[in-house]
N, C-alpha and C positions, 0 to 999 in steps of 0.2 A: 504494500500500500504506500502510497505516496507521501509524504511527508512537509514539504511546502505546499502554501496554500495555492501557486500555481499550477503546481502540478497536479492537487486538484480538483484544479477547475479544469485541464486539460484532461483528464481522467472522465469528468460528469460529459464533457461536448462529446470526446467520446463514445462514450457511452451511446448520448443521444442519437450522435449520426449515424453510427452502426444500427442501430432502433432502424431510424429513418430510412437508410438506404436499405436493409432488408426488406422490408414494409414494398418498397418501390421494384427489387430484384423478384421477391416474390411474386405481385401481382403481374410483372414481363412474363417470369416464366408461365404460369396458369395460361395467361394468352397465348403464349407457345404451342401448349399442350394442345390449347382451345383449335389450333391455329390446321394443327396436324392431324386431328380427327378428321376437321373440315374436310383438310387435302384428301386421304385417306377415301372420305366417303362423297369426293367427287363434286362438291358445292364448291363450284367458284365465284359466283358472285359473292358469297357469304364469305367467303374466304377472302377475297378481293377487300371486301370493308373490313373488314378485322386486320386485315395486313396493313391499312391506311392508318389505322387507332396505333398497333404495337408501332409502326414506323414512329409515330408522333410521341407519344410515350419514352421510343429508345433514345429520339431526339433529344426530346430534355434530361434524360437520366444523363447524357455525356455532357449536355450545357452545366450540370450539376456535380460533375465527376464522379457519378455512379459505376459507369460503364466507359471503357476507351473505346476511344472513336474508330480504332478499325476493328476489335470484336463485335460492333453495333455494324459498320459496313458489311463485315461477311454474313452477318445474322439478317440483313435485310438484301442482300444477293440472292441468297439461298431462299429465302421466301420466295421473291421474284423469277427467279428462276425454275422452282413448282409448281408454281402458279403459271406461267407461260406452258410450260409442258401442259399444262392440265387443260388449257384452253387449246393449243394445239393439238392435242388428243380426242378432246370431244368435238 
């Protein structure tokens, strides 16, 4: 345990932000999950919008430094990129 009172109060923000950015990592992933049933069972327009929502979402979790900006690029490559298969398919 920390022993200056800076430290904490660095220790409490901590705290907090890890709170917070779980909170925000969790709810990305569930839409992931959400994301690949979709694919899975063939909905693309539903999938289409749900890809438009986690893009927006992934955006602000890097404006936030939740997620780095090229882990959030490949994760919305790959989106787009099953999603176009999927429309080319049917």
């Amino acid at each position: 345990m920390p022993i200056k009172a800076n430290a904490k109060k660095a220790l409490r923000q901590t705290f907090k932000r890890t709170q917070r950015n779980t909170v925000v990592k969790a709810e990305i992933h569930s839409l992931r999950v959400k994301l690949r049933k979709l694919l899975e069972s063939k909905k693309v327009t539903e999938a289409e919008q749900l890809v438009s929502t986690i893009t927006k979402k992934l955006d602000k979790a890097v404006s936030k430094k939740i997620y780095k900006q090229n882990t959030v690029a490949r994760y919305k490559s790959r989106f787009m990129k099953k999603i176009n298969a999927l429309k080319k398919a049917s």
